[in-house]
N, C-alpha and C positions, 0 to 999 in steps of 0.2 A: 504494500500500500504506500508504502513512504517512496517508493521510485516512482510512482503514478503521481504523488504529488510534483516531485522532484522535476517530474517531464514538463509536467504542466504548467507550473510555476515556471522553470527555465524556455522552456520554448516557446509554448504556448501565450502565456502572460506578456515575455519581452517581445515575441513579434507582433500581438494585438499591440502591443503600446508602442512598438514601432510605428505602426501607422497611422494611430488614434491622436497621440497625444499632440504631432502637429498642427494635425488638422484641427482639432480643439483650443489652440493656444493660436492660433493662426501663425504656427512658423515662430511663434516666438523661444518655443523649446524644443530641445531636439534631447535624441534618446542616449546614451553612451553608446559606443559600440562593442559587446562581448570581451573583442581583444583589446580595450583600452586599459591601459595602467593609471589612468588618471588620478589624483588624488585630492580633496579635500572640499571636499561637497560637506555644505550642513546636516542635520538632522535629518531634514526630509528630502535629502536625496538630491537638492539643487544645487548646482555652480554656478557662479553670473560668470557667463565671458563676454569678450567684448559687443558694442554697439546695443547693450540692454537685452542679450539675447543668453537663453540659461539651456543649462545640461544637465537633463536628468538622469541619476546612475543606474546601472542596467540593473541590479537588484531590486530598488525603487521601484524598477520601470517593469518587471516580473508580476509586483502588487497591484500596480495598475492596470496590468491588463488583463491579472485574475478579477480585480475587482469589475473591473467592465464584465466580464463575461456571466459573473456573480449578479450582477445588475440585470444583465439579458436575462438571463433565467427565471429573475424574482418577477421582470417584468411578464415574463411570459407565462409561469406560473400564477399572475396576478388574472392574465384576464383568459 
């Protein structure tokens, strides 16, 4: 069970929020990339880089895109 999350979380979550989270923020944030070494993002997973524009770290970005698919769900389950 822990490797199904494991999948899900890593792949599934970071590539919905590959392409979600642009489009949401309009371009204003963009996702890490897997192989980035970057370091020192805050709490929640943000970095300001230049010209007002932020990086969210790809573990962060796993959350958000389970939470999206957590949201489809409930919503679907709703009606």
């Amino acid at each position: 069970m822990h490797e199904f999350i494991s999948i899900a979380y890593e792949i599934i979550g970071y590539w919905t929020a590959r392409m979600i989270v642009p489009i949401i923020s309009f371009g204003r944030v963009t996702v890490q990339t897997m192989s980035s070494n970057e370091k020192g993002f805050n709490s929640f997973g943000l970095k300001r880089k230049p010209h007002g524009r932020y990086l969210l770290e790809d573990t962060m970005a796993g959350w958000v895109g389970c939470g999206v698919w957590l949201l489809a769900l409930g919503i679907y389950l709703a009606v």
